[in-house]
LUMTI-804071 format. One record per residue (C-alpha): residue number from 1; residue in three letters; x, y, z. Coordinates in pm, whole numbers. Example, Ala and Ser with C-alpha at 12.3 -4.5 7.8 and 13.67 -1.06 7.14 Angstrom:
2
<site 1,'ALA',<1230,-450,780>>
<site 2,'SER',<1367,-106,714>>
This chain:
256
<site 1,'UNK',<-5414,-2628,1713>>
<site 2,'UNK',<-5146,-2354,1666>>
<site 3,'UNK',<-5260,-2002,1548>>
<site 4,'UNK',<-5007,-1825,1522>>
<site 5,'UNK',<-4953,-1602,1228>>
<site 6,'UNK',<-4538,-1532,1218>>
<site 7,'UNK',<-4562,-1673,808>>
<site 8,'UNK',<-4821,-1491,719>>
<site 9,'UNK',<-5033,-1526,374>>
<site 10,'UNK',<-4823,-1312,116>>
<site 11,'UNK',<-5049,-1067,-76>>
<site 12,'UNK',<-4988,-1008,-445>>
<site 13,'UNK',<-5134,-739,-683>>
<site 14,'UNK',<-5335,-889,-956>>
<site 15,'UNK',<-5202,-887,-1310>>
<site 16,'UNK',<-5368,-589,-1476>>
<site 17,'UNK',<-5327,-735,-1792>>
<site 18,'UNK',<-5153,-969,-1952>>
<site 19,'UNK',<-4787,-1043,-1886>>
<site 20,'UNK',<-4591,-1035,-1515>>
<site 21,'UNK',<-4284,-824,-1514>>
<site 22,'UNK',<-4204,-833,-1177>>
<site 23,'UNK',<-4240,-836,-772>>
<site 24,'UNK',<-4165,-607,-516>>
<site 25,'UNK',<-4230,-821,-186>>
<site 26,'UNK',<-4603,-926,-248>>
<site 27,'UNK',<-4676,-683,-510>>
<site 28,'UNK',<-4622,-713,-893>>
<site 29,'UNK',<-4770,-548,-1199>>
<site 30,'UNK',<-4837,-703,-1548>>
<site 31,'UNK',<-4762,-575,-1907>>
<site 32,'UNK',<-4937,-540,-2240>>
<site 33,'UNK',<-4874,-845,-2495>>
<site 34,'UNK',<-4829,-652,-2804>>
<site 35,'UNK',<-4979,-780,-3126>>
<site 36,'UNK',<-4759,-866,-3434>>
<site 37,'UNK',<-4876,-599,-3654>>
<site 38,'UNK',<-4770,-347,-3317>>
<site 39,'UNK',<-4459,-498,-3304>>
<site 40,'UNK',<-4250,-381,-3561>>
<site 41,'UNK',<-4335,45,-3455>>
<site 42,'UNK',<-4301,-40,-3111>>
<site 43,'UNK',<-3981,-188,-3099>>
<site 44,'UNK',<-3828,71,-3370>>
<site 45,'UNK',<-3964,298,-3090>>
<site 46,'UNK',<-3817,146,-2817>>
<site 47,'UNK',<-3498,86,-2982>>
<site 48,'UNK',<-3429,488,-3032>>
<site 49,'UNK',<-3653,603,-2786>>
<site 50,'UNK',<-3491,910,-2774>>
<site 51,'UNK',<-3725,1265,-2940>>
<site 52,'UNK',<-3617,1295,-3278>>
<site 53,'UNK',<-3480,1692,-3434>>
<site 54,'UNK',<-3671,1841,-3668>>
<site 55,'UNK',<-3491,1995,-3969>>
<site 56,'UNK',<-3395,2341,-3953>>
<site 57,'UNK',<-3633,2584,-3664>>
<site 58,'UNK',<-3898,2304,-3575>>
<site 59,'UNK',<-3935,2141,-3272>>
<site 60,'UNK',<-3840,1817,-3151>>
<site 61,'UNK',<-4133,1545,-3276>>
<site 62,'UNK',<-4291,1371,-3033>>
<site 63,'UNK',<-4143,1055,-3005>>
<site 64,'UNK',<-4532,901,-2880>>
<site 65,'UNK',<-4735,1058,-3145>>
<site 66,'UNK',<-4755,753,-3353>>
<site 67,'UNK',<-4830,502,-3072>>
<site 68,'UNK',<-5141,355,-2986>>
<site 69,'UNK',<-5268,296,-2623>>
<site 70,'UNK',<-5122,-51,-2616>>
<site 71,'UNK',<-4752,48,-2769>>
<site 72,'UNK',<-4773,329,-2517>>
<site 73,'UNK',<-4870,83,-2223>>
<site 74,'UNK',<-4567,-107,-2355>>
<site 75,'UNK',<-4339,234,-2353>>
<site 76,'UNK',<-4437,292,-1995>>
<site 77,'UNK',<-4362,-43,-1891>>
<site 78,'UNK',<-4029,-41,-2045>>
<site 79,'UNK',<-3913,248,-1855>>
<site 80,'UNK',<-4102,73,-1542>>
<site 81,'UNK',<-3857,-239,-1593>>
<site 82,'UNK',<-3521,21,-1596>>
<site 83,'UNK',<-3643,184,-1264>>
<site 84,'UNK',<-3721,487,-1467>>
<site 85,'UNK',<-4112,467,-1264>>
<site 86,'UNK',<-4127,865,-1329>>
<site 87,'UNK',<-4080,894,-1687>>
<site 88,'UNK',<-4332,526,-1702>>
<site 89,'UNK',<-4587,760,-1506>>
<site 90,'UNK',<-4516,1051,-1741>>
<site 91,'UNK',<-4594,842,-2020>>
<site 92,'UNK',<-4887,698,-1903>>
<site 93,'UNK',<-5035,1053,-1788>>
<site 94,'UNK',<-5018,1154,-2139>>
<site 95,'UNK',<-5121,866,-2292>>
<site 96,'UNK',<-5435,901,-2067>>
<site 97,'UNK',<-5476,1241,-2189>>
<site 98,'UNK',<-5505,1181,-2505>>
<site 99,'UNK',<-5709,820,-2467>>
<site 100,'UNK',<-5928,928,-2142>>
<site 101,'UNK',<-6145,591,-2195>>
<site 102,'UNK',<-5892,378,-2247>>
<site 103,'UNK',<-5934,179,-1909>>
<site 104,'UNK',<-5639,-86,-1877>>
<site 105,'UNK',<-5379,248,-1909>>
<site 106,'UNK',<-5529,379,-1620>>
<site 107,'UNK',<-5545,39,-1499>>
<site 108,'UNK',<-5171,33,-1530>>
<site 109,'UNK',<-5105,339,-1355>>
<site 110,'UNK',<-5291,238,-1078>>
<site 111,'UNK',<-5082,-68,-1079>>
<site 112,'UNK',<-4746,147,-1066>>
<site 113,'UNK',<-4926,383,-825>>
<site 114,'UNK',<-5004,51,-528>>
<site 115,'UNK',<-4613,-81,-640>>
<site 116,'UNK',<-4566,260,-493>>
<site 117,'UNK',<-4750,281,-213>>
<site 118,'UNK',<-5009,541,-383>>
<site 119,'UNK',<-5303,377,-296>>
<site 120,'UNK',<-5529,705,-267>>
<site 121,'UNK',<-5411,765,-649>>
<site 122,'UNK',<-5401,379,-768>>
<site 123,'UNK',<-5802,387,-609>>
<site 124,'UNK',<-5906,685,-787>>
<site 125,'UNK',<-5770,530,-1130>>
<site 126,'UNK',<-5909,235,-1050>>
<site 127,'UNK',<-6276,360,-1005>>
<site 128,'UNK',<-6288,553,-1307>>
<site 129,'UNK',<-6099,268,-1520>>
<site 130,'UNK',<-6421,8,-1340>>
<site 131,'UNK',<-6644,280,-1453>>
<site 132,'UNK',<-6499,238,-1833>>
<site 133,'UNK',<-6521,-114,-1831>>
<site 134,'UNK',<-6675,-310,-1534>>
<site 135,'UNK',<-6651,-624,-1642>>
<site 136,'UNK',<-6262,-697,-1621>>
<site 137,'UNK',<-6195,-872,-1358>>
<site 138,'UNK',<-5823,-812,-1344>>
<site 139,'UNK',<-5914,-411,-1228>>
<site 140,'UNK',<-6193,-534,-1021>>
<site 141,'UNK',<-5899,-730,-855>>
<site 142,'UNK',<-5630,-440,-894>>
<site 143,'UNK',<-5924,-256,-690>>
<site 144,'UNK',<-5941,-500,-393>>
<site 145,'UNK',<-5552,-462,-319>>
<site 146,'UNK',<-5613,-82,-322>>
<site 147,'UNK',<-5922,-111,-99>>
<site 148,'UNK',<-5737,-343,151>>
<site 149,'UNK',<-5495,-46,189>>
<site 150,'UNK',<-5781,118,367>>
<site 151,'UNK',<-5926,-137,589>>
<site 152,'UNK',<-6199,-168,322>>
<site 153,'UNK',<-6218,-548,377>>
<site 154,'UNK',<-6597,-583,284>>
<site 155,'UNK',<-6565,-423,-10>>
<site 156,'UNK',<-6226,-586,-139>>
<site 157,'UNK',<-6381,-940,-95>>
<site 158,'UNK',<-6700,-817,-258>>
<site 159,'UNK',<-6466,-688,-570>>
<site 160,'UNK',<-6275,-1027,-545>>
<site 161,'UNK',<-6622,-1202,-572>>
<site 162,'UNK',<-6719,-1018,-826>>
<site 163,'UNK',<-6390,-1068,-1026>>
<site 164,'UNK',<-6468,-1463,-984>>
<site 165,'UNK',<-6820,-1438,-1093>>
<site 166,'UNK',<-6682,-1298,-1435>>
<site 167,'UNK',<-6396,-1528,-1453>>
<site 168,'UNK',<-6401,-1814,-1220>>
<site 169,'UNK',<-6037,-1959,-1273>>
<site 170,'UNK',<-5899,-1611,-1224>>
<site 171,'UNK',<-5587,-1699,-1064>>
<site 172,'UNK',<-5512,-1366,-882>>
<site 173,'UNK',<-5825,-1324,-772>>
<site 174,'UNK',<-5857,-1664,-620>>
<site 175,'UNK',<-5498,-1602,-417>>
<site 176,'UNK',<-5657,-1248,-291>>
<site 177,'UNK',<-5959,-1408,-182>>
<site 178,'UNK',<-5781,-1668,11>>
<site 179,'UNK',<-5504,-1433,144>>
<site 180,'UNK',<-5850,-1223,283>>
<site 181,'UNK',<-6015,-1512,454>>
<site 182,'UNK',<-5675,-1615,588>>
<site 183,'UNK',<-5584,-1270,761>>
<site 184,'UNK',<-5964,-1306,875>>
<site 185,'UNK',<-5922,-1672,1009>>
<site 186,'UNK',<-6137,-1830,794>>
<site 187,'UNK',<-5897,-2085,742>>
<site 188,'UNK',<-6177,-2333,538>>
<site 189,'UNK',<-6209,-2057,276>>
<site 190,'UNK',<-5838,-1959,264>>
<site 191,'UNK',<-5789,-2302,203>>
<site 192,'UNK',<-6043,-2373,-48>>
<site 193,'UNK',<-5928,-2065,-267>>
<site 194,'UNK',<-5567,-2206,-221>>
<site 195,'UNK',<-5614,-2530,-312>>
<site 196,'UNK',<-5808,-2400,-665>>
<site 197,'UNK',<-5492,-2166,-708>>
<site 198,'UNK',<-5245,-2484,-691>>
<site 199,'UNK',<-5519,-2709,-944>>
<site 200,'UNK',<-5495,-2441,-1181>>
<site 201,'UNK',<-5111,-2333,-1150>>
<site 202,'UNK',<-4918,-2560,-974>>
<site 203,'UNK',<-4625,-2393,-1090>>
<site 204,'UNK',<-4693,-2107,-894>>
<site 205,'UNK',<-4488,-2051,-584>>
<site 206,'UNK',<-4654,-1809,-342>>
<site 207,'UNK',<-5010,-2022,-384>>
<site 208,'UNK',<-4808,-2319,-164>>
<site 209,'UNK',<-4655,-2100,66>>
<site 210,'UNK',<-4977,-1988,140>>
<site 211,'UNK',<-5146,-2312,191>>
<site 212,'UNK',<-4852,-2407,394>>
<site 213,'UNK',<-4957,-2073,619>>
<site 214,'UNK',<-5303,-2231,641>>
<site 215,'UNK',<-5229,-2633,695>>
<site 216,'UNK',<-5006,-2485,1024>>
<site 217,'UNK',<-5348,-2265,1120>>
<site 218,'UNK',<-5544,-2586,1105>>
<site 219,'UNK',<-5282,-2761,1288>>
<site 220,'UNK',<-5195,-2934,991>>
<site 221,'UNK',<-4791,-2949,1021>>
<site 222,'UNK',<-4687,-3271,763>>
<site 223,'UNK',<-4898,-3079,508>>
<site 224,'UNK',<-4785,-2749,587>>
<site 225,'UNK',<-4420,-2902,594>>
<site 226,'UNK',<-4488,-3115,225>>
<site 227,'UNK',<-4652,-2728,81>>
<site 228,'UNK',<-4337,-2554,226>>
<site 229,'UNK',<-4104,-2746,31>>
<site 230,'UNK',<-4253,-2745,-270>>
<site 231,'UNK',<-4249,-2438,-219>>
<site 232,'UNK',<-3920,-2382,-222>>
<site 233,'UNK',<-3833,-2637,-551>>
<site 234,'UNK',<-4074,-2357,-714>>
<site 235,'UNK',<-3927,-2046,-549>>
<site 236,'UNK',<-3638,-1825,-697>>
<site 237,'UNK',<-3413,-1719,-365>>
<site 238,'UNK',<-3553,-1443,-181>>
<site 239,'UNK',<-3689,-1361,167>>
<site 240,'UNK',<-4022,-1569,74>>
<site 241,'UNK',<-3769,-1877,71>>
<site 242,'UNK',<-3543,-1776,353>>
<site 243,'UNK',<-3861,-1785,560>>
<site 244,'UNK',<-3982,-2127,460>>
<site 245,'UNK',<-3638,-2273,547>>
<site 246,'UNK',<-3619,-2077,887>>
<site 247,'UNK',<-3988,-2221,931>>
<site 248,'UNK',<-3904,-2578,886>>
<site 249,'UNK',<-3576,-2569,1102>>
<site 250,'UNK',<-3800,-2427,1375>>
<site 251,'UNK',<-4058,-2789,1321>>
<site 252,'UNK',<-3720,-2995,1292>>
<site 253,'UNK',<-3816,-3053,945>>
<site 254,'UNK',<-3548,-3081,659>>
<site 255,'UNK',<-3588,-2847,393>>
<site 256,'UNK',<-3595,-3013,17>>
Protein backbone atom coordinates (compact mmCIF):
# COMPACT_ATOMS: atom_id res chain seq x y z
CA UNK A 1 0.00 0.00 0.00
CA UNK A 2 1.71 3.33 -0.94
CA UNK A 3 1.64 6.24 1.64
CA UNK A 4 3.11 8.65 0.36
CA UNK A 5 1.73 12.12 0.57
CA UNK A 6 3.55 14.22 -2.59
CA UNK A 7 -0.51 15.22 -3.77
CA UNK A 8 -1.57 16.13 -0.79
CA UNK A 9 -5.42 16.91 0.26
CA UNK A 10 -5.91 20.68 -0.83
CA UNK A 11 -7.46 22.75 2.02
CA UNK A 12 -10.07 25.38 1.21
CA UNK A 13 -11.59 28.15 3.44
CA UNK A 14 -15.24 27.71 3.92
CA UNK A 15 -17.67 30.08 2.24
CA UNK A 16 -18.55 32.63 4.90
CA UNK A 17 -21.59 33.33 3.29
CA UNK A 18 -23.15 33.01 0.37
CA UNK A 19 -21.44 33.43 -2.99
CA UNK A 20 -17.54 32.25 -4.00
CA UNK A 21 -15.51 34.98 -5.52
CA UNK A 22 -12.41 33.43 -5.70
CA UNK A 23 -9.20 31.14 -4.75
CA UNK A 24 -5.88 31.82 -3.80
CA UNK A 25 -4.21 28.20 -3.81
CA UNK A 26 -6.59 26.36 -1.30
CA UNK A 27 -8.13 29.35 0.13
CA UNK A 28 -11.23 31.33 -1.10
CA UNK A 29 -13.73 33.67 0.50
CA UNK A 30 -17.50 34.07 -0.29
CA UNK A 31 -19.71 37.22 -0.84
CA UNK A 32 -23.04 38.62 0.28
CA UNK A 33 -26.09 37.85 -2.23
CA UNK A 34 -27.76 41.12 -2.12
CA UNK A 35 -31.53 41.29 -2.03
CA UNK A 36 -33.56 43.05 -4.82
CA UNK A 37 -34.83 45.84 -2.82
CA UNK A 38 -30.62 46.38 -1.88
CA UNK A 39 -29.88 46.28 -5.27
CA UNK A 40 -30.74 49.30 -6.84
CA UNK A 41 -28.55 51.70 -3.78
CA UNK A 42 -25.87 49.36 -3.93
CA UNK A 43 -25.08 49.33 -7.38
CA UNK A 44 -25.74 53.30 -7.78
CA UNK A 45 -23.06 53.08 -5.02
CA UNK A 46 -20.80 51.00 -6.60
CA UNK A 47 -21.16 52.57 -9.86
CA UNK A 48 -19.74 56.17 -8.47
CA UNK A 49 -18.13 54.94 -5.59
CA UNK A 50 -16.21 57.83 -5.37
CA UNK A 51 -17.14 60.57 -1.85
CA UNK A 52 -19.42 62.98 -3.15
CA UNK A 53 -18.65 67.35 -2.53
CA UNK A 54 -20.78 69.03 -0.53
CA UNK A 55 -21.98 72.46 -1.75
CA UNK A 56 -20.14 75.38 -0.76
CA UNK A 57 -17.73 74.85 2.96
CA UNK A 58 -19.11 71.26 3.91
CA UNK A 59 -17.36 68.28 3.88
CA UNK A 60 -17.23 65.51 1.61
CA UNK A 61 -20.47 63.01 2.48
CA UNK A 62 -19.74 59.82 3.32
CA UNK A 63 -20.14 57.78 0.51
CA UNK A 64 -21.22 54.52 3.20
CA UNK A 65 -23.63 56.39 5.29
CA UNK A 66 -26.62 55.07 3.56
CA UNK A 67 -25.54 51.39 3.37
CA UNK A 68 -26.61 48.67 5.37
CA UNK A 69 -24.31 45.84 6.73
CA UNK A 70 -25.02 43.67 3.73
CA UNK A 71 -24.45 46.59 0.87
CA UNK A 72 -21.35 47.34 2.89
CA UNK A 73 -20.24 43.54 2.93
CA UNK A 74 -20.87 43.89 -0.81
CA UNK A 75 -18.64 47.33 -0.99
CA UNK A 76 -15.82 45.53 0.71
CA UNK A 77 -15.95 42.68 -1.47
CA UNK A 78 -15.91 44.72 -4.52
CA UNK A 79 -12.75 46.36 -3.71
CA UNK A 80 -11.57 42.69 -2.51
CA UNK A 81 -12.23 41.45 -6.26
CA UNK A 82 -9.93 44.68 -7.76
CA UNK A 83 -7.01 43.74 -5.36
CA UNK A 84 -7.84 46.85 -3.48
CA UNK A 85 -7.76 44.20 0.04
CA UNK A 86 -6.83 47.55 2.10
CA UNK A 87 -9.52 49.83 1.27
CA UNK A 88 -12.06 46.16 1.50
CA UNK A 89 -10.52 46.00 5.15
CA UNK A 90 -11.08 49.73 5.67
CA UNK A 91 -14.52 49.31 4.80
CA UNK A 92 -15.25 46.52 6.73
CA UNK A 93 -13.51 48.10 9.98
CA UNK A 94 -15.98 50.78 9.79
CA UNK A 95 -18.77 49.00 8.94
CA UNK A 96 -18.00 46.94 12.13
CA UNK A 97 -17.86 50.05 14.02
CA UNK A 98 -20.84 51.15 13.45
CA UNK A 99 -22.73 47.43 13.38
CA UNK A 100 -20.46 45.74 16.31
CA UNK A 101 -23.06 42.65 16.33
CA UNK A 102 -23.31 42.21 13.02
CA UNK A 103 -21.43 38.76 12.90
CA UNK A 104 -21.03 37.62 9.11
CA UNK A 105 -18.98 41.30 8.57
CA UNK A 106 -16.65 40.23 10.98
CA UNK A 107 -17.02 36.93 9.57
CA UNK A 108 -15.82 38.41 6.33
CA UNK A 109 -12.92 40.08 7.62
CA UNK A 110 -11.74 37.16 9.12
CA UNK A 111 -12.10 35.58 5.79
CA UNK A 112 -9.84 38.39 4.08
CA UNK A 113 -7.63 38.27 7.19
CA UNK A 114 -6.74 33.88 6.63
CA UNK A 115 -6.64 34.88 2.47
CA UNK A 116 -3.92 36.89 4.06
CA UNK A 117 -2.23 34.91 6.17
CA UNK A 118 -3.66 36.86 9.42
CA UNK A 119 -4.72 34.06 11.19
CA UNK A 120 -4.10 35.61 14.83
CA UNK A 121 -6.59 38.51 13.53
CA UNK A 122 -9.04 36.21 11.28
CA UNK A 123 -9.26 33.97 14.95
CA UNK A 124 -10.00 36.82 17.07
CA UNK A 125 -12.94 37.93 14.57
CA UNK A 126 -13.95 34.74 14.37
CA UNK A 127 -14.54 34.13 18.17
CA UNK A 128 -16.36 37.15 18.77
CA UNK A 129 -18.49 36.78 15.38
CA UNK A 130 -19.26 32.66 17.05
CA UNK A 131 -20.03 34.53 20.15
CA UNK A 132 -22.79 36.74 18.09
CA UNK A 133 -24.22 33.95 16.49
CA UNK A 134 -23.10 30.32 17.26
CA UNK A 135 -25.12 28.57 15.27
CA UNK A 136 -23.70 29.31 11.65
CA UNK A 137 -21.92 26.82 10.62
CA UNK A 138 -20.10 28.57 7.81
CA UNK A 139 -17.95 30.70 10.81
CA UNK A 140 -17.79 27.65 12.87
CA UNK A 141 -16.01 26.34 9.65
CA UNK A 142 -14.16 29.76 8.81
CA UNK A 143 -12.90 29.02 12.56
CA UNK A 144 -11.43 25.52 11.94
CA UNK A 145 -9.13 26.84 8.97
CA UNK A 146 -7.93 29.55 11.42
CA UNK A 147 -7.40 27.02 14.24
CA UNK A 148 -5.48 24.60 11.89
CA UNK A 149 -3.07 27.57 11.43
CA UNK A 150 -2.08 26.84 14.98
CA UNK A 151 -1.78 23.18 15.25
CA UNK A 152 -5.20 23.35 16.97
CA UNK A 153 -6.28 20.08 15.27
CA UNK A 154 -8.68 18.92 18.14
CA UNK A 155 -10.40 21.82 18.21
CA UNK A 156 -10.77 22.48 14.30
CA UNK A 157 -12.38 18.97 13.87
CA UNK A 158 -14.52 19.61 16.94
CA UNK A 159 -15.70 23.10 15.12
CA UNK A 160 -16.05 21.06 11.81
CA UNK A 161 -18.32 18.59 13.80
CA UNK A 162 -20.11 20.99 15.15
CA UNK A 163 -20.67 22.87 11.80
CA UNK A 164 -22.15 19.33 10.50
CA UNK A 165 -24.35 18.81 13.42
CA UNK A 166 -26.12 22.19 12.42
CA UNK A 167 -26.03 21.56 8.80
CA UNK A 168 -25.21 18.12 7.76
CA UNK A 169 -24.78 18.61 3.86
CA UNK A 170 -22.49 21.52 4.55
CA UNK A 171 -20.27 21.14 1.72
CA UNK A 172 -17.17 23.02 3.09
CA UNK A 173 -17.32 21.62 6.13
CA UNK A 174 -17.49 18.09 4.91
CA UNK A 175 -14.14 18.81 2.52
CA UNK A 176 -12.35 20.27 5.88
CA UNK A 177 -13.24 17.37 7.78
CA UNK A 178 -11.94 15.01 5.26
CA UNK A 179 -8.84 17.12 4.34
CA UNK A 180 -8.23 16.74 8.56
CA UNK A 181 -8.57 13.02 8.75
CA UNK A 182 -6.51 12.76 5.57
CA UNK A 183 -3.37 14.83 6.84
CA UNK A 184 -4.06 12.56 10.05
CA UNK A 185 -4.18 9.20 8.04
CA UNK A 186 -7.43 8.34 8.70
CA UNK A 187 -7.91 7.53 5.28
CA UNK A 188 -11.66 5.68 6.05
CA UNK A 189 -12.92 9.06 7.31
CA UNK A 190 -11.17 11.23 4.66
CA UNK A 191 -12.82 9.10 2.39
CA UNK A 192 -16.19 8.95 3.77
CA UNK A 193 -16.37 12.89 4.02
CA UNK A 194 -15.11 12.88 0.33
CA UNK A 195 -17.31 10.70 -1.08
CA UNK A 196 -20.51 12.86 0.65
CA UNK A 197 -18.73 16.03 -0.89
CA UNK A 198 -18.83 14.40 -4.57
CA UNK A 199 -22.90 13.01 -3.82
CA UNK A 200 -23.74 16.40 -3.03
CA UNK A 201 -21.56 18.47 -5.67
CA UNK A 202 -20.20 16.51 -8.18
CA UNK A 203 -19.38 19.46 -9.98
CA UNK A 204 -16.90 20.38 -7.63
CA UNK A 205 -13.29 19.92 -8.57
CA UNK A 206 -11.00 19.90 -5.54
CA UNK A 207 -13.57 17.19 -3.69
CA UNK A 208 -12.08 14.48 -6.57
CA UNK A 209 -8.71 15.50 -6.37
CA UNK A 210 -8.93 14.80 -2.95
CA UNK A 211 -10.43 11.43 -3.10
CA UNK A 212 -7.94 10.70 -5.75
CA UNK A 213 -5.19 11.69 -2.78
CA UNK A 214 -6.97 9.11 -0.64
CA UNK A 215 -7.79 6.01 -3.23
CA UNK A 216 -3.59 6.22 -3.83
CA UNK A 217 -3.29 6.16 0.35
CA UNK A 218 -5.42 3.06 0.33
CA UNK A 219 -3.54 1.71 -2.49
CA UNK A 220 -6.35 2.26 -4.58
CA UNK A 221 -4.56 3.46 -8.02
CA UNK A 222 -7.55 2.73 -10.96
CA UNK A 223 -9.77 4.78 -8.61
CA UNK A 224 -7.39 7.31 -7.75
CA UNK A 225 -6.48 7.42 -11.60
CA UNK A 226 -10.65 7.49 -12.71
CA UNK A 227 -11.00 10.62 -9.57
CA UNK A 228 -7.88 12.34 -11.11
CA UNK A 229 -9.33 12.75 -14.37
CA UNK A 230 -12.43 13.79 -13.60
CA UNK A 231 -10.80 15.89 -11.98
CA UNK A 232 -9.32 17.54 -14.47
CA UNK A 233 -12.70 17.63 -17.04
CA UNK A 234 -13.92 19.76 -13.84
CA UNK A 235 -10.77 21.82 -13.22
CA UNK A 236 -10.01 25.35 -14.77
CA UNK A 237 -5.95 25.24 -15.59
CA UNK A 238 -3.91 25.87 -12.70
CA UNK A 239 -1.21 24.17 -10.57
CA UNK A 240 -4.11 21.85 -8.98
CA UNK A 241 -4.33 20.42 -12.69
CA UNK A 242 -0.69 20.53 -13.63
CA UNK A 243 -0.25 18.21 -10.65
CA UNK A 244 -2.89 15.68 -11.55
CA UNK A 245 -1.37 15.35 -15.06
CA UNK A 246 2.30 15.13 -13.66
CA UNK A 247 0.66 12.45 -11.22
CA UNK A 248 -0.76 10.26 -13.83
CA UNK A 249 2.37 10.38 -16.20
CA UNK A 250 4.31 9.21 -13.14
CA UNK A 251 1.44 5.78 -12.90
CA UNK A 252 1.74 5.58 -16.85
CA UNK A 253 -1.76 6.62 -16.90
CA UNK A 254 -3.19 8.89 -19.77
CA UNK A 255 -4.67 11.94 -18.66
CA UNK A 256 -8.48 12.62 -20.06
Amino acid sequence: MRKGNNHRARWITAGLLTFAIGACDSDSVAVVEKGAEQSKALEAFLDDSKPQQAVGAHRPTDPHASLDPEQLARVALEHFEEARTGLALETLDSAIARYPEVAFLLGLRASIHLHGGQSSLALADLNRAIEIDPHDPGLLTNRAQALRQFDRIGDARRDLDDALELEPGFLAALFNRGSLAFEAGDYAAALADFDRCIELQPEVPAAWFNRASTHEALGERDRAIADLNQFLTLAPPDPAAQMARDLLAEWGAPAS
